[in-house]
C-alpha positions as CSV (number, residue, x, y, z in Angstrom):
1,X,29.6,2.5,17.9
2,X,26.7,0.9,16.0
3,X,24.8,0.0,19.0
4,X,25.0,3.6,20.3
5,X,23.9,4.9,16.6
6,X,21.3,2.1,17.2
7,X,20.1,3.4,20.9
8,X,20.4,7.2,19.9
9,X,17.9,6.6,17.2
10,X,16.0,4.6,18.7
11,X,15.4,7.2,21.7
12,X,15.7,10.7,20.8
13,X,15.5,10.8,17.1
14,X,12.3,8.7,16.5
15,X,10.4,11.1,19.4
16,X,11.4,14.1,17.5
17,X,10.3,12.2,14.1
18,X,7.0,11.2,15.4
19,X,6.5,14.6,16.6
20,X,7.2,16.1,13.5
21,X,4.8,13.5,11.5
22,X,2.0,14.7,14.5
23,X,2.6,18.7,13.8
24,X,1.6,18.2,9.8
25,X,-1.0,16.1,10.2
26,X,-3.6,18.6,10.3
27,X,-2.1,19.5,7.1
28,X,-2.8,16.0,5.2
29,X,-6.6,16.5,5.9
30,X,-9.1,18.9,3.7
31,X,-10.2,22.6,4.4
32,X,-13.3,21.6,5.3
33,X,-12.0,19.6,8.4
34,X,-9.8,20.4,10.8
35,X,-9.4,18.2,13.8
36,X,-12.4,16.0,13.2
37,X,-14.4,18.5,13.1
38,X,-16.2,19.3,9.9
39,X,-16.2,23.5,9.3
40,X,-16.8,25.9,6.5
41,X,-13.6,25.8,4.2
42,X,-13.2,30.1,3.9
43,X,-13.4,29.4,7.8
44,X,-10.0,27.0,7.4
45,X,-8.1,29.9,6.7
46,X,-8.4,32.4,8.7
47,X,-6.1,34.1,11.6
48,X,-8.7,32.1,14.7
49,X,-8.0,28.5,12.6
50,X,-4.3,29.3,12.2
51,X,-4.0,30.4,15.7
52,X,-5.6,26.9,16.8
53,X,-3.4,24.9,14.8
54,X,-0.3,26.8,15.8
55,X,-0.9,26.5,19.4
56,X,-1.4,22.6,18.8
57,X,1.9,22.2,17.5
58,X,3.7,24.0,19.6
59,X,2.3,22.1,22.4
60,X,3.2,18.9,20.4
61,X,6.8,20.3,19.6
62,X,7.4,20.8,23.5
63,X,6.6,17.6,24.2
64,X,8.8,16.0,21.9
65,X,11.5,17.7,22.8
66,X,10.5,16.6,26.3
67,X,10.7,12.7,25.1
68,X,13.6,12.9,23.2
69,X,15.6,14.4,26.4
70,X,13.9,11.4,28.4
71,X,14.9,9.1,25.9
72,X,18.5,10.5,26.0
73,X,18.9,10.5,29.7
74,X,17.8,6.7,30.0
75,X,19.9,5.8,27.1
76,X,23.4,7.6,29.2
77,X,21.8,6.2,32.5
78,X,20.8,2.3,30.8
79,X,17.4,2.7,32.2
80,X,14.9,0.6,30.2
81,X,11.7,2.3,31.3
82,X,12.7,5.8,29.5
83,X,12.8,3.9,26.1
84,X,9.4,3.6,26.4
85,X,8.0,6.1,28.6
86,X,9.2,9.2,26.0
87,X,6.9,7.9,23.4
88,X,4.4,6.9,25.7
89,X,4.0,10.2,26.4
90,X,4.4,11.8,23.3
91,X,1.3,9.5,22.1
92,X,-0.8,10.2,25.3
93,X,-0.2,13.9,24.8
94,X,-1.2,14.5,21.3
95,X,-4.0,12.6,22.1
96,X,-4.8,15.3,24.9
97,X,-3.6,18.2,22.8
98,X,-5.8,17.1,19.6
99,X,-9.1,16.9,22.0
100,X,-7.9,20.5,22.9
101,X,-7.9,21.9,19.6
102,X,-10.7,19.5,18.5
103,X,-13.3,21.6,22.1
104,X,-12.0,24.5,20.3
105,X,-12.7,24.3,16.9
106,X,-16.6,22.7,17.8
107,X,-18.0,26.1,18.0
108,X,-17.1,26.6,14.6
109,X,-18.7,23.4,12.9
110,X,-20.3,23.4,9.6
111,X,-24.0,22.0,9.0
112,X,-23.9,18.9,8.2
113,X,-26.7,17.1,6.3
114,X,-29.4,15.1,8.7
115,X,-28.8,11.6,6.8
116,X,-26.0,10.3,5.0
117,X,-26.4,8.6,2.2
118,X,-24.0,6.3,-0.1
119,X,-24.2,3.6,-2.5
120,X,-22.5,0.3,-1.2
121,X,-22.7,-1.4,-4.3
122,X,-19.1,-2.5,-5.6
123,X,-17.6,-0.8,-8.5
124,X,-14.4,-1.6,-11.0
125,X,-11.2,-0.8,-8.9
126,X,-7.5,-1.0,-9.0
127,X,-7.9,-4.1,-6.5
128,X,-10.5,-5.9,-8.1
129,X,-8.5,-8.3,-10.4
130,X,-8.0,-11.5,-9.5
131,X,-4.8,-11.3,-11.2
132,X,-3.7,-9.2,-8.3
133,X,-5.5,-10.6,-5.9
134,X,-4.0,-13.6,-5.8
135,X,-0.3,-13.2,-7.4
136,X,1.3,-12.3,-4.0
137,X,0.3,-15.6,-2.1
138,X,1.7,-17.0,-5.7
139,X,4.9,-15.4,-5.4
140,X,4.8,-16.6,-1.5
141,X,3.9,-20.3,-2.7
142,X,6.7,-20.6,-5.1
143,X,9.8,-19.4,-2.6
144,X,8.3,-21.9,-0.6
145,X,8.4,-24.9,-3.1
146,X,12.3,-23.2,-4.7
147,X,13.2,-23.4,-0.6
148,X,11.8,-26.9,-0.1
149,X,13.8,-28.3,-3.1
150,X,17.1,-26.7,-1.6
151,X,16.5,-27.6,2.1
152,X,19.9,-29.8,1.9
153,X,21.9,-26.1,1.3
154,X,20.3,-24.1,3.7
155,X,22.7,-23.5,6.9
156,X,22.1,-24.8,10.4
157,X,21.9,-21.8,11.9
158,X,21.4,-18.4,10.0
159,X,20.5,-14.6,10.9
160,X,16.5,-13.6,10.9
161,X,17.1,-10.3,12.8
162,X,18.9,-7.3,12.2
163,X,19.6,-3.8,13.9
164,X,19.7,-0.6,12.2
165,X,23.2,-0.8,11.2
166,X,22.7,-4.4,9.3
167,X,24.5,-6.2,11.8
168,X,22.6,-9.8,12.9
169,X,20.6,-9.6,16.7
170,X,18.6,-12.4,15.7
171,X,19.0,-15.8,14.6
172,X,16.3,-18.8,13.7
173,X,17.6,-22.4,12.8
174,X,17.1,-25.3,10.0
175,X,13.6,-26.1,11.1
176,X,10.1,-25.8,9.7
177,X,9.6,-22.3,11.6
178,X,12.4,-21.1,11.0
179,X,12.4,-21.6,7.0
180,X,9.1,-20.9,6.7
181,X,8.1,-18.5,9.1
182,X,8.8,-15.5,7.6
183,X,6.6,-16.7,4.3
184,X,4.0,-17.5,6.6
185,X,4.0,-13.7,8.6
186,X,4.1,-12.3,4.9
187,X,0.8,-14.8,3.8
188,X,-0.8,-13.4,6.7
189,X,0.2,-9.5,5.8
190,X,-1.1,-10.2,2.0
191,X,-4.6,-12.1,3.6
192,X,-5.1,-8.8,5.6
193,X,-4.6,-6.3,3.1
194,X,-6.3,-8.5,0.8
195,X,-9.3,-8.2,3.2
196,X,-8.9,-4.8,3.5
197,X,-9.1,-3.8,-0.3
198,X,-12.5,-6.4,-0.4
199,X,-13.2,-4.3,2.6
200,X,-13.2,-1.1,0.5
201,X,-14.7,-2.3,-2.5
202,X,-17.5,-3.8,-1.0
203,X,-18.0,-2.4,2.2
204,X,-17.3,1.2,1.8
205,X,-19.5,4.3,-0.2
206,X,-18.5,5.2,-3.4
207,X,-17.9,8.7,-4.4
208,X,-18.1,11.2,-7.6
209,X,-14.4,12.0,-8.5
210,X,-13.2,8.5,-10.0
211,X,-9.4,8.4,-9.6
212,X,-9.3,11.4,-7.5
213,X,-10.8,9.7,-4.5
214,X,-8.9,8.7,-1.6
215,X,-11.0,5.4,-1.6
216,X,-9.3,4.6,-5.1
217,X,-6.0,5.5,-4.8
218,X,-6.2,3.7,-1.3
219,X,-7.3,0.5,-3.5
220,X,-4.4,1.4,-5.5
221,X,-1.7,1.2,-3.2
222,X,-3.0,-2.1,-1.3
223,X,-2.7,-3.9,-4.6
224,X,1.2,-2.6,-5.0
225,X,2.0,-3.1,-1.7
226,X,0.7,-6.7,-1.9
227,X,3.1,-6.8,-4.6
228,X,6.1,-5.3,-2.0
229,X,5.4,-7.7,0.8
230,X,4.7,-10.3,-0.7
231,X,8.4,-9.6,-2.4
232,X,10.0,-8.2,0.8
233,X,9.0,-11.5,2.5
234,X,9.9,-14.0,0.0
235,X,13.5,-12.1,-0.6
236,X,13.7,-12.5,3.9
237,X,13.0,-16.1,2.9
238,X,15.6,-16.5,0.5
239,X,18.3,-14.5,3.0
240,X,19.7,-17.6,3.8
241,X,19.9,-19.2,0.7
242,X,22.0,-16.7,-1.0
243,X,23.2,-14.4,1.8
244,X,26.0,-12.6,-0.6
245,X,23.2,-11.2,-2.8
246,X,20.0,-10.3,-0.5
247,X,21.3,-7.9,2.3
248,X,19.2,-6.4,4.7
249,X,20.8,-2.8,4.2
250,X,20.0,-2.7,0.5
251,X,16.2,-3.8,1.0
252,X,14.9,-1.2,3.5
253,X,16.1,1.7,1.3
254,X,14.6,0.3,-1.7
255,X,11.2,-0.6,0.5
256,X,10.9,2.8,2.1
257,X,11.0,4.8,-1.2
258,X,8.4,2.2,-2.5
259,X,6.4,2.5,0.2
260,X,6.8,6.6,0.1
261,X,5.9,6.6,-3.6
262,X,2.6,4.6,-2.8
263,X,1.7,6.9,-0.1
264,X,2.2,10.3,-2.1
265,X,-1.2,10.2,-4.2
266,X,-3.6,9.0,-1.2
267,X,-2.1,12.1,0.6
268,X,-3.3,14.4,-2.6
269,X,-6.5,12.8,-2.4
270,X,-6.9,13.4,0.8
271,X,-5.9,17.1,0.8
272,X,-8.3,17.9,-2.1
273,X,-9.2,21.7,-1.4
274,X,-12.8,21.8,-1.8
275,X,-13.8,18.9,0.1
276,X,-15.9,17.6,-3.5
277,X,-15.1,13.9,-3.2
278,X,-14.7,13.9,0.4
279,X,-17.4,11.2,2.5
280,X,-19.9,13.1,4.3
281,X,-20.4,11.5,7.9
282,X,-22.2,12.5,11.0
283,X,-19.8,14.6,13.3
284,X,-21.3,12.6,16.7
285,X,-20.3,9.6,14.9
286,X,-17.0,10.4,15.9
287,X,-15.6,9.2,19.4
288,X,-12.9,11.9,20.4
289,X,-12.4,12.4,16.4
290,X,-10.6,9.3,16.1
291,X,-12.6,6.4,16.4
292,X,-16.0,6.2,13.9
293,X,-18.9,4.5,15.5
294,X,-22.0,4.4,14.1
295,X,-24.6,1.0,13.9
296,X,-27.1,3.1,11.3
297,X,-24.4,3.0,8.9
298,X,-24.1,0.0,7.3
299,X,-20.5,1.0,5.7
300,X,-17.6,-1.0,6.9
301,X,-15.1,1.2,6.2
302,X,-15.2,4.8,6.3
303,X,-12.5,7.9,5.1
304,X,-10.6,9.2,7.8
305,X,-11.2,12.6,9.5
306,X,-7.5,13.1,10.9
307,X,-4.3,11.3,9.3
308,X,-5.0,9.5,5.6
309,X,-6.7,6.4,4.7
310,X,-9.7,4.8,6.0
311,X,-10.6,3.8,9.0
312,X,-13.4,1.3,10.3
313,X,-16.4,2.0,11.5
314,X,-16.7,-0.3,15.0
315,X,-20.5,-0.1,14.9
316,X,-20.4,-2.9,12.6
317,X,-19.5,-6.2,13.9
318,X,-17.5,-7.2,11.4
319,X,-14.5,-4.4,12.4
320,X,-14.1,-6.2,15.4
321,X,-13.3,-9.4,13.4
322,X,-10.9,-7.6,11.4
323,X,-9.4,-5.9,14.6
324,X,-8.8,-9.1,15.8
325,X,-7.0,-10.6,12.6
326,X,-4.5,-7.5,13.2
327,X,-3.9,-8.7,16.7
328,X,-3.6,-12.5,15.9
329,X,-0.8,-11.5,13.4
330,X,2.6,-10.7,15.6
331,X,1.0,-13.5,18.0
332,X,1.8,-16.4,15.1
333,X,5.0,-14.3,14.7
334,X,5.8,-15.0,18.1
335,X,4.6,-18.5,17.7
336,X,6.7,-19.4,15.0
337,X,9.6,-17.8,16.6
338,X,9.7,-19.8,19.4
């Protein structure tokens, strides 16, 4: 029964949630873009906008329906490739259907200005405290030293993997990966998002607008969420230690609604009507919409024109460094694992 709840979720639920999360995004973003494309804000809001949006998620909503049937049909038949190839193709195709509706909302771009300009210069932020900066590895360091000291009580053999249902898939042993592995992948998590607040602070423009910025609530959240994986990973650590107190089921509630609750301001900052504290970049900058690429601009990290955040700007070489940490990190995962 839990394995079918498993596979069911897995394969037609998780299309159709995906699908969903594609159909708002042009929602998340200001008036004065709409996808990628930077246009007059009055312009956002009338009958030829709406009608581009709607036909975009429709097309989206058919084709999630279309992966969550494919999903279905390989979970009854057991054939592996349709786990994959649903989302596959959901991905591919709001890819497609987002360059559609990005050709047809070009004719309608705003004037932008011919040079942008932004102070790099790094300012006080939520992420600048040393405090926070380094009390996550802390928190990391000292499970590691509590573990260390009761090595004698940890098990042989204990459960590092769990399906959706709580029930053990996965299971590491008594050995200096296995202990310490999960501390390790959570060290690596903190370093990254560590690098990525620096990133903001000292690589990014600042804007008018103080708190109401996307660029500081974004700084805002990394520090918590340092906070929440350095914890989540540390508690993973601890599992077999004290298996009757830190369960698996009554973590990922508890991180999800932290997680949601750091995510809600960056999405208000992001939709902020009037575009005021929104970052003014060049619209041929843009590859597709998605990807910013631009060697003038000596910014590392620029706000995104589609979805919430930041994303980086892979004209500087330094992105591509960054890219690669991201990469590197299931790879030790893997390593450790084996």
């Amino acid at each position: 029964m839990n394995e079918s709840l498993t596979g069911l979720t897995m394969t037609v639920l998780m299309p159709l949630l995906i699908g969903a999360m594609l159909m708002i995004a042009p929602l998340t973003r200001r008036r004065i873009l709409m996808f990628s494309v930077r246009v007059r804000p009055e312009w956002s809001g009338t009958e030829e906008a709406n009608l581009i949006v709607r036909r975009y998620r429709i097309q989206v909503a058919l084709l999630s329906a279309i992966a969550a049937c494919l999903g279905y049909w390989g979970l009854l038949s057991r054939q592996a490739w349709a786990f994959v190839g649903g989302p596959l193709l959901l991905t591919a195709g709001a890819v497609v259907f987002f360059q559609l509706g990005r050709r047809a909302t070009s004719p309608f771009a705003d004037s932008e200005p011919p040079v942008r300009s932004a102070s790099l210069a790094a300012e006080e932020a939520p992420a600048a405290s040393t405090l926070h900066q380094v009390m996550p590895f802390l928190i990391l360091t000292a499970t590691a030293l509590w573990l260390a000291m009761h090595w004698g009580d940890l098990p042989e053999r204990f459960p590092m993997h769990w399906d959706m249902a709580g029930n053990p898939n996965g299971w590491s042993n008594r050995t200096t990966g296995g202990v310490y592995g999960p501390l390790v992948i959570g060290a690596l998590v903190c370093l990254l998002m560590l690098a990525t607040s620096l990133g903001l602070i000292h690589g990014s423009a600042r804007l008018a607008g103080g708190k109401k910025t996307v660029r500081w609530q974004m700084l805002r959240m990394f520090r918590w969420m340092g906070y929440l994986m350095s914890v989540m990973f540390a508690s993973i650590g601890l599992m077999p230690l004290y298996p009757h107190y830190i369960k698996p089921g009554q973590m990922a509630p508890l991180i999800i609604g932290a997680t949601i609750a750091m995510i809600i301001p960056v999405i208000r900052a992001s939709s902020d009507p009037d575009g005021s504290g929104a970052e003014r970049t060049p619209d041929q900058a843009w590859k597709w919409g998605l990807f910013y690429y631009n060697p003038d601009d000596p910014a590392l990290m620029v706000e995104k024109r589609m979805g919430i955040g930041y994303t980086l700007n892979f004209g500087n070489r330094l992105s591509w460094v960054l890219t690669a940490v991201v990469l590197a990190i299931p790879l030790v995962g893997m390593v450790l694992k084996s």
